[in-house]
C-alpha positions in Angstrom: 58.6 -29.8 147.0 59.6 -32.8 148.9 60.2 -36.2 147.2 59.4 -39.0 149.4 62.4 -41.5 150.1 60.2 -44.6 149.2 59.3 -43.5 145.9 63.1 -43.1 145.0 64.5 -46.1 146.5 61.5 -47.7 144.2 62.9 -46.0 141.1 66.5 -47.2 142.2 64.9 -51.0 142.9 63.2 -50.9 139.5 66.2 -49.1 137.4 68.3 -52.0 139.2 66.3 -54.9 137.7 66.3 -53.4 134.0 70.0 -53.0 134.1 70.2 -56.7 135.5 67.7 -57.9 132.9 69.9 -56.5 129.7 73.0 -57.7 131.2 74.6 -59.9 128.0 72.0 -57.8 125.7 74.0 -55.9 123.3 71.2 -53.1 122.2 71.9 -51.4 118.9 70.7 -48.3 118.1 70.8 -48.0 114.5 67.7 -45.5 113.8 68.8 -42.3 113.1 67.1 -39.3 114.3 66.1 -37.1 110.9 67.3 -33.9 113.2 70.3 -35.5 113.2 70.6 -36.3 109.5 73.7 -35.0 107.9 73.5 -32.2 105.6 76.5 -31.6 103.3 76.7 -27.5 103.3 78.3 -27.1 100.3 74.9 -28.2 98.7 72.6 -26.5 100.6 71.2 -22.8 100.2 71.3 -20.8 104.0 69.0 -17.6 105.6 70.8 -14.4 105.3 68.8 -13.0 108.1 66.1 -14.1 110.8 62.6 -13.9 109.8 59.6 -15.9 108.4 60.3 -18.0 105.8 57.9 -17.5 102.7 57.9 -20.0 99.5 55.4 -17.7 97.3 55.7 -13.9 96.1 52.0 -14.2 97.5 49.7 -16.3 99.4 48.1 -18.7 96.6 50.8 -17.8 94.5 53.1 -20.5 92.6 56.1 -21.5 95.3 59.8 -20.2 94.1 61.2 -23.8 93.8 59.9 -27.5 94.2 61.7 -30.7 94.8 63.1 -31.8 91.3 63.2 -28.3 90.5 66.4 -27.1 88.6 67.7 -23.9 89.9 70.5 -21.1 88.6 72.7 -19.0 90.8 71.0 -16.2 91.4 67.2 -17.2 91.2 65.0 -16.5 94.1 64.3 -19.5 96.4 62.5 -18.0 99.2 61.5 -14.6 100.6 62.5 -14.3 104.7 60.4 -11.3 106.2 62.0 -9.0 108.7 60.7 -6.4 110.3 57.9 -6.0 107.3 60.9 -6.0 104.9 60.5 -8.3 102.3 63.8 -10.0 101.4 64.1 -12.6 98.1 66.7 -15.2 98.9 68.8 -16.2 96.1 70.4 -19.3 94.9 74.2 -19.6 95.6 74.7 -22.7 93.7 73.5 -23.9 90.6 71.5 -27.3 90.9 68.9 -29.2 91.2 66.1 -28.8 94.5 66.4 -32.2 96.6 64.5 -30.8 100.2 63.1 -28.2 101.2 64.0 -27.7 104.6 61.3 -25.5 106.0 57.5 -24.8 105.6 55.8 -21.4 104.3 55.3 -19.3 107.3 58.2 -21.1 109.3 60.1 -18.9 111.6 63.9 -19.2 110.7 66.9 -18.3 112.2 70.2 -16.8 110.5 72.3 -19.9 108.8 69.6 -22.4 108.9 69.4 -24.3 105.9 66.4 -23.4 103.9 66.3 -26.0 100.8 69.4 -28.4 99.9 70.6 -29.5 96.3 71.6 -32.3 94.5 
């Protein structure tokens, strides 16, 4: 596919008139993105495996943990499903539930953070 040469010299004209009209604007981006939100891994509790991301034993079932929640090493936070294996996630820290990074039925991937503690 072709692009016509007027259409990009317009683009270039136009481009060229919003870079002359924030000339002596200082533009401040201070919105951060919540992707981009630092997470301090020494509080947070990671996916063993790859899989699908369950918060109840069963569907209508109470959820493992909540936010405010306190937790022990060792308790079950999640179950990830692979390959029709159902695998309980523990705890690796002690502490109390501040996020919960992912949804029930959420694909995950191996080290992504599933839930974060205070």
């Amino acid at each position: 596919m072709e692009i016509d040469k007027k259409i990009i010299k317009k683009l270039i004209e136009v481009l060229e008139d919003l870079k002359k009209s924030t000339k002596g604007i200082d533009i401040e981006s201070s919105a951060q993105d919540p992707a981009e939100e630092k997470i301090d891994d020494s509080r947070s509790v990671k996916s063993p495996i790859i899989g699908t991301a369950y918060l109840a034993p069963e569907p209508g079932a109470k959820c493992f943990v909540e936010v405010g929640k306190k937790i022990k090493k060792g308790d079950t936070v999640m179950i990830v499903e692979a390959m029709k294996t159902m695998n309980h996630v523990p705890s690796t820290l002690d502490g109390v539930v501040k996020k919960i990074s992912v949804k029930d039925g959420q694909p995950v991937e191996f080290g992504q953070t599933l839930i974060i503690l205070e």
